[in-house]
DSSP file (Angstrom, degrees, kcal/mol; ACC not computed):
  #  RESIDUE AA STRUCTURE BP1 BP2  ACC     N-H-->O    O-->H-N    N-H-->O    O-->H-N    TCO  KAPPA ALPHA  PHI   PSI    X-CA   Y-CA   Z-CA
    1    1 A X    >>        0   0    0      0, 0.0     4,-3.1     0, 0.0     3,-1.5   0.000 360.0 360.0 360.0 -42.5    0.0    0.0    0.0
    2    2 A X  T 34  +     0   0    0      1,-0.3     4,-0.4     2,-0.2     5,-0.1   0.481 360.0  47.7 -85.0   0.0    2.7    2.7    0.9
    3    3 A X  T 3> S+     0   0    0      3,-0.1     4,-0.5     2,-0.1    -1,-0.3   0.578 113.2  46.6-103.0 -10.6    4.6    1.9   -2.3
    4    4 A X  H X> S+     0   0    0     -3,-1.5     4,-3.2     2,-0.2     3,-0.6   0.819 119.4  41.8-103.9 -53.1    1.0    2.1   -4.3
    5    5 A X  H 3X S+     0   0    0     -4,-3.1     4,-1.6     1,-0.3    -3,-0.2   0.855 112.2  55.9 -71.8 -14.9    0.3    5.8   -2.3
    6    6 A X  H 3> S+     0   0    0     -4,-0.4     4,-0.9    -5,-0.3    -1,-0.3   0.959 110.1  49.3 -74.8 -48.5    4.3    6.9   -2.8
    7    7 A X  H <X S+     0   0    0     -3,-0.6     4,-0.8    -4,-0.5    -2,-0.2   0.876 107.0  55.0 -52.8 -60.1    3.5    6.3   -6.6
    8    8 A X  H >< S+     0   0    0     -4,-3.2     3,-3.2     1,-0.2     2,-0.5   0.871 106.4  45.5 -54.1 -93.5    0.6    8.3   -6.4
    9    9 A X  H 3X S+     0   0    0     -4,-1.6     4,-1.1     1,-0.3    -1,-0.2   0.396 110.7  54.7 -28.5 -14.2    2.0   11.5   -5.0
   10   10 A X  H 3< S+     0   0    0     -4,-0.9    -1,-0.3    -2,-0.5    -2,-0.2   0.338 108.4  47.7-104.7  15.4    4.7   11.5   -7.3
   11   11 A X  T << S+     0   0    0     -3,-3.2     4,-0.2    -4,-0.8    -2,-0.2   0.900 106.6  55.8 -62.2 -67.8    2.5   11.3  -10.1
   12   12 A X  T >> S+     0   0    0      1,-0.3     4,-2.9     2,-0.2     3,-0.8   0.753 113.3  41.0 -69.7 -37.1    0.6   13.8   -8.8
   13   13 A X  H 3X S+     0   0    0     -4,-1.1     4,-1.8     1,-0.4    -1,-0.3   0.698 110.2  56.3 -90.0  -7.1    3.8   16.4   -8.6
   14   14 A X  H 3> S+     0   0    0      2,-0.2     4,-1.6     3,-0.2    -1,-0.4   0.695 104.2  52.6 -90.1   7.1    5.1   15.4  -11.6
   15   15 A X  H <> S+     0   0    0     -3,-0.8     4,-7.2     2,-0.2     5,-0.3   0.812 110.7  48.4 -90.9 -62.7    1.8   16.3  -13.2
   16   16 A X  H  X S+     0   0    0     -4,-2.9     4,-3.8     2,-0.2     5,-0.3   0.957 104.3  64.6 -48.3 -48.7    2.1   19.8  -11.6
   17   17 A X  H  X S+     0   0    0     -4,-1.8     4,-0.9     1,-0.2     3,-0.5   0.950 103.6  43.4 -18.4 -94.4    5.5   19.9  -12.8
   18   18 A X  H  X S+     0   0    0     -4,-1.6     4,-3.1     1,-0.2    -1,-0.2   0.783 111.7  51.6 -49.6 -31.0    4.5   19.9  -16.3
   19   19 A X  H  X S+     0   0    0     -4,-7.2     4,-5.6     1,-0.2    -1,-0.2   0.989 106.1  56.3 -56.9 -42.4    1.7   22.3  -16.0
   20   20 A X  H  X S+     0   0    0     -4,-3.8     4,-1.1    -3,-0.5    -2,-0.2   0.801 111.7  39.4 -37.7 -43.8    3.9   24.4  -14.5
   21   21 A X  H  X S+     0   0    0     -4,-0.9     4,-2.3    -5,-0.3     3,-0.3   0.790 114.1  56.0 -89.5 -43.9    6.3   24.2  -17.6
   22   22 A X  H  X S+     0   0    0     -4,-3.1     4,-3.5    -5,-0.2     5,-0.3   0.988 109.1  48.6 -64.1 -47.1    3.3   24.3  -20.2
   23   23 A X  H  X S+     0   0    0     -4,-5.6     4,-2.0     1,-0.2    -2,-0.2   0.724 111.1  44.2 -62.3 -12.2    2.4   27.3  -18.5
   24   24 A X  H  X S+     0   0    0     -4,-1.1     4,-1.3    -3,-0.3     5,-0.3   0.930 112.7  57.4 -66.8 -52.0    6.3   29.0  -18.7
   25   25 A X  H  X S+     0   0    0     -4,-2.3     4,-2.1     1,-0.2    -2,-0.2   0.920 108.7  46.7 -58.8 -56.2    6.2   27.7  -22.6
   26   26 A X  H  X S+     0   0    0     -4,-3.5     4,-2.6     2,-0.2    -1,-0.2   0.967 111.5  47.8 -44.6 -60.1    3.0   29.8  -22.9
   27   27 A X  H >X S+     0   0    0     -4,-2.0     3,-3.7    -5,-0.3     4,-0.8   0.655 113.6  48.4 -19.1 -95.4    4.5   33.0  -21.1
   28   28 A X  H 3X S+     0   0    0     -4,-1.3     4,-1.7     1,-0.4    -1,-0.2   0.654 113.2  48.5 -97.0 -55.3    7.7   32.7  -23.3
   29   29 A X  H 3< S+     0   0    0     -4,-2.1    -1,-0.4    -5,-0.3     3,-0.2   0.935 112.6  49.5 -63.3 -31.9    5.3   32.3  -26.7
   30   30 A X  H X< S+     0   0    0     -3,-3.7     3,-3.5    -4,-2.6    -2,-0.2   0.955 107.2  54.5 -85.6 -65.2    3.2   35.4  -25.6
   31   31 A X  H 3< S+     0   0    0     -4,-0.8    -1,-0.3     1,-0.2    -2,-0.2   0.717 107.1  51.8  -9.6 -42.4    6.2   37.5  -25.1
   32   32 A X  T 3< S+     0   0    0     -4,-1.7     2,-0.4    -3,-0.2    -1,-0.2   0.008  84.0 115.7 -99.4  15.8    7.4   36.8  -28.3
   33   33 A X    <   -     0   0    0     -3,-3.5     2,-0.8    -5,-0.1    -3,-0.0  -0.856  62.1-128.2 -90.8 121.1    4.5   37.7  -30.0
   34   34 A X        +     0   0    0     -2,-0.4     2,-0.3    40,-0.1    -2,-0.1  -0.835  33.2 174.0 -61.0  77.3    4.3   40.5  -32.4
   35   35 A X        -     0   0    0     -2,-0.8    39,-1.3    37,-0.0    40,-0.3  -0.868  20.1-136.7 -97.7 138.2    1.5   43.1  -31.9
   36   36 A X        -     0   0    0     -2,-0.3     2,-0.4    37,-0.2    37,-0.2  -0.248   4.4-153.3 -86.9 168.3    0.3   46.4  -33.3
   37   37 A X        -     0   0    0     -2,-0.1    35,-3.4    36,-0.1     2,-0.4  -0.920  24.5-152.6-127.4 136.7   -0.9   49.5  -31.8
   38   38 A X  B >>  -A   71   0A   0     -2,-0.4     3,-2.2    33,-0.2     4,-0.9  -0.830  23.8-109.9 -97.7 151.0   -3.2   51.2  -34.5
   39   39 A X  H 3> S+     0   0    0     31,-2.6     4,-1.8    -2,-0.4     3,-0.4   0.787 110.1  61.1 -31.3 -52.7   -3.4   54.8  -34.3
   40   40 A X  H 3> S+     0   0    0      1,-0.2     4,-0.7     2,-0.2    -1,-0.2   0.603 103.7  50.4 -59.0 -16.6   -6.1   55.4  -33.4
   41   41 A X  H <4 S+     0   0    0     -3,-2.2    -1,-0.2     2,-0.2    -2,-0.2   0.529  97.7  68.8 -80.9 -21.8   -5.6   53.7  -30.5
   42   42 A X  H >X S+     0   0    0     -4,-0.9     4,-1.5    -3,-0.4     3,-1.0   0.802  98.5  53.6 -86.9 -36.9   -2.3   55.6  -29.8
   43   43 A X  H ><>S+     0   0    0     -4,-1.8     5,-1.8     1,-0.3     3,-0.8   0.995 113.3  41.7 -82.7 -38.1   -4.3   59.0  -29.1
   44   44 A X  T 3<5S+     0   0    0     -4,-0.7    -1,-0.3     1,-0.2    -2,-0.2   0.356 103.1  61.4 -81.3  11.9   -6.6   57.3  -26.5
   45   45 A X  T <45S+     0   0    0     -3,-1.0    -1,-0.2    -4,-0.1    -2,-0.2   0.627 123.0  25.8-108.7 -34.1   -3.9   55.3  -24.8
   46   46 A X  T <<5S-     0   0    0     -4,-1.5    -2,-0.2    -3,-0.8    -1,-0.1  -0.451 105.0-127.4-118.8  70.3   -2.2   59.4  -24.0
   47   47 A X  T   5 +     0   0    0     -3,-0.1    -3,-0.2     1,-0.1     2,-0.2   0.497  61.2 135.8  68.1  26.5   -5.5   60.9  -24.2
   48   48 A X      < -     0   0    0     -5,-1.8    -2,-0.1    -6,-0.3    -1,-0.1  -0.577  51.6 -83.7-117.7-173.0   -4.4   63.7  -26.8
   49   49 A X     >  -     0   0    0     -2,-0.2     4,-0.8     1,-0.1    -1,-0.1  -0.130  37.8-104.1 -91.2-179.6   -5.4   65.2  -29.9
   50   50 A X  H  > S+     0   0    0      1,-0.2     4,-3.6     2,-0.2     5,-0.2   0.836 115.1  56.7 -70.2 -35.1   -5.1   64.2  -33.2
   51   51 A X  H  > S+     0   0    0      1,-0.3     4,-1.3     2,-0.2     5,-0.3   0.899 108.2  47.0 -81.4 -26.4   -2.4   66.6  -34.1
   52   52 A X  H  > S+     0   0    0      2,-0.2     4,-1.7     1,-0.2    -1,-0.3   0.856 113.4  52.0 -57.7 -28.5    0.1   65.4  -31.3
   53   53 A X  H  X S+     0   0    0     -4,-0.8     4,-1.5     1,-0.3     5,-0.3   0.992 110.5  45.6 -82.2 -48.5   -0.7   62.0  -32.5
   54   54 A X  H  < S+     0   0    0     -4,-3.6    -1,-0.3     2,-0.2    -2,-0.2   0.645 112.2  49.0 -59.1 -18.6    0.1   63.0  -36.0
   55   55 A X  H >X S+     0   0    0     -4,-1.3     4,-2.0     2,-0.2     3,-1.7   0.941 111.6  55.2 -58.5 -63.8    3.5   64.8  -34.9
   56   56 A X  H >< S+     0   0    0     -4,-1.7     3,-1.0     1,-0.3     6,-0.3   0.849 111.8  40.2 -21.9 -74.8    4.2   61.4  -33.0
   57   57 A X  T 3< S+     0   0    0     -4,-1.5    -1,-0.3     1,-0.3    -2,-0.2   0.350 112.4  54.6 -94.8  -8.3    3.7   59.3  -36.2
   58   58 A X  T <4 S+     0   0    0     -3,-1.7    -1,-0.3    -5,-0.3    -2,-0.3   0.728  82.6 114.6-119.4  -6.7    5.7   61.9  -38.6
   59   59 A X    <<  -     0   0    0     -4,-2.0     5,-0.2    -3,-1.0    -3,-0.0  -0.191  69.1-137.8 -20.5 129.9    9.1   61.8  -36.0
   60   60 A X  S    S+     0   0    0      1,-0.1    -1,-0.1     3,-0.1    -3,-0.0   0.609 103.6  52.8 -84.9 -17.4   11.7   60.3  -38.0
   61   61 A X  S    S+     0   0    0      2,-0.1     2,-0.2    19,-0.0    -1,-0.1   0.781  81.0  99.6-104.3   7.2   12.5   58.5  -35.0
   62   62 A X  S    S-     0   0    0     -6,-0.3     2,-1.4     1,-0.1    15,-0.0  -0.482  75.5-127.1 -70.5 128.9    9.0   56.9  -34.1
   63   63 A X        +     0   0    0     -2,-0.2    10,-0.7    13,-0.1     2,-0.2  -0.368  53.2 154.3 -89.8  74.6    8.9   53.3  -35.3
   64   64 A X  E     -B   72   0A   0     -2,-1.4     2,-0.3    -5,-0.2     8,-0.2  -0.411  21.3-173.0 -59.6 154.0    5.8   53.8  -37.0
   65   65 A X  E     -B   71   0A   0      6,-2.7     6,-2.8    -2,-0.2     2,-0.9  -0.992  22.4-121.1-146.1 158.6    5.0   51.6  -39.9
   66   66 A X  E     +B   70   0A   0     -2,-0.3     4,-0.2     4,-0.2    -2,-0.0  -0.825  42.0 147.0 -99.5 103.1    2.2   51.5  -42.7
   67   67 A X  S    S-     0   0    0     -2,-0.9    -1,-0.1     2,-0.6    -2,-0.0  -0.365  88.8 -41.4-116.6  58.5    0.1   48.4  -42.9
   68   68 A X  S    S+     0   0    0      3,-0.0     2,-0.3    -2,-0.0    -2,-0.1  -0.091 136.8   0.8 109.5 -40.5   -3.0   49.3  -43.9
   69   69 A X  S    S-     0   0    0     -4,-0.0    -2,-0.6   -30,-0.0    -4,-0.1  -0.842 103.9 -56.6 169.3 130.3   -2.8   51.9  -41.9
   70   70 A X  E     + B   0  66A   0     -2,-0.3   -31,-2.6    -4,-0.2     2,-0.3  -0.019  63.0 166.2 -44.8 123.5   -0.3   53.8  -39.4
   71   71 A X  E     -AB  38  65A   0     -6,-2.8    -6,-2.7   -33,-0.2     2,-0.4  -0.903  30.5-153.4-132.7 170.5    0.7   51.4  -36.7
   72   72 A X  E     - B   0  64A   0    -35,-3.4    -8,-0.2    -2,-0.3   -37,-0.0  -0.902  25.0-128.8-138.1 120.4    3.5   51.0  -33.7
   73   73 A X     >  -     0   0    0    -10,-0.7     4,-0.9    -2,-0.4   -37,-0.2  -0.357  27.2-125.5 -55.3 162.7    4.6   47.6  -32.5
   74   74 A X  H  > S+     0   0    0    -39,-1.3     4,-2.4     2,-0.2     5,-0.2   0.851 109.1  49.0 -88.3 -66.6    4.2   47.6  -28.7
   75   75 A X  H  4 S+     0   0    0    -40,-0.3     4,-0.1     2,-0.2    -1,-0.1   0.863 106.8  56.7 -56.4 -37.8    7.4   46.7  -27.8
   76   76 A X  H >> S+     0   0    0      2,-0.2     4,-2.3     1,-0.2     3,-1.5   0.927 114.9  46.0 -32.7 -67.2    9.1   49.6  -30.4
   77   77 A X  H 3X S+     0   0    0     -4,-0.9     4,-0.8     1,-0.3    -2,-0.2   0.736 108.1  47.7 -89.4 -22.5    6.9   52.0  -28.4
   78   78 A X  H 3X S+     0   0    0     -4,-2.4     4,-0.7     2,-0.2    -1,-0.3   0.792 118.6  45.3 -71.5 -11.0    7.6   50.9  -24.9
   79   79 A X  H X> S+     0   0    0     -3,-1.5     4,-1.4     2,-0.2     3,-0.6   0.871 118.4  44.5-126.0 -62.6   11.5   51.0  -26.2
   80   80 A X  H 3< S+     0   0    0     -4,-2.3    -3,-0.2     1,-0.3    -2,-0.2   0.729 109.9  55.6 -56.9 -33.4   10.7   54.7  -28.0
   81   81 A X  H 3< S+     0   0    0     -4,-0.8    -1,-0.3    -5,-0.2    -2,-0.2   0.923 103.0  55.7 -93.5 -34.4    8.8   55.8  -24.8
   82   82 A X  H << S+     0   0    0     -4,-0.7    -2,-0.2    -3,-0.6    -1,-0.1   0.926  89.7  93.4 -59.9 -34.4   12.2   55.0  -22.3
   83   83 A X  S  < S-     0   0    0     -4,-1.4     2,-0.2     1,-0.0    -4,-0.0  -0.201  83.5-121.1 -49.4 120.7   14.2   57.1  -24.2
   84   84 A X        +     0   0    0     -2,-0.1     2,-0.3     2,-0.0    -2,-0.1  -0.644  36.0 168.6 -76.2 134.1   14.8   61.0  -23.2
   85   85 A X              0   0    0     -2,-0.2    -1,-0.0     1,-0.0     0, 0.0  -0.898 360.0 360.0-163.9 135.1   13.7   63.4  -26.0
   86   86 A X              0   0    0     -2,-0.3    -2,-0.0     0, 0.0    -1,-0.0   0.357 360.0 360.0-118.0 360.0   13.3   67.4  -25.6
């Protein structure tokens, strides 16, 4: 019996184990995921007007890009936003 219930519990943690690990593998995939900010989105995210947004988006050094339509990867703009600029 104690060799059948030792079995069990280490079933049971190696089970956790692997969720544990699917769930890191997920992290790691979402991280690494590519997503846009559309414009429109950019003026309600700092609450300003259209012509700051458009200033924003004509900066040679905003990483804007044209897909469609003006966008800014997310991570580009967290990376654009640390930076100091007068």
């Amino acid at each position: 019996m104690e060799i059948n219930d030792e079995f069990s519990e280490l079933t049971k943690i190696m089970k956790e184990i692997r969720d544990c690990l699917v769930q890191l593998v997920d992290i790691k995939h979402k991280e690494d995921e590519i997503s846009f900010i559309p414009r429109k989105d950019i003026k309600s995210i700092f609450n300003c007007i259209d012509t700051t947004v458009a200033k924003m988006f004509n900066r040679d050094d905003f990483p804007a890009i044209m897909i469609g339509e003006h966008k800014v990867e997310k991570t580009a703009l967290k990376k654009w936003l640390q930076e100091r600029r007068i």
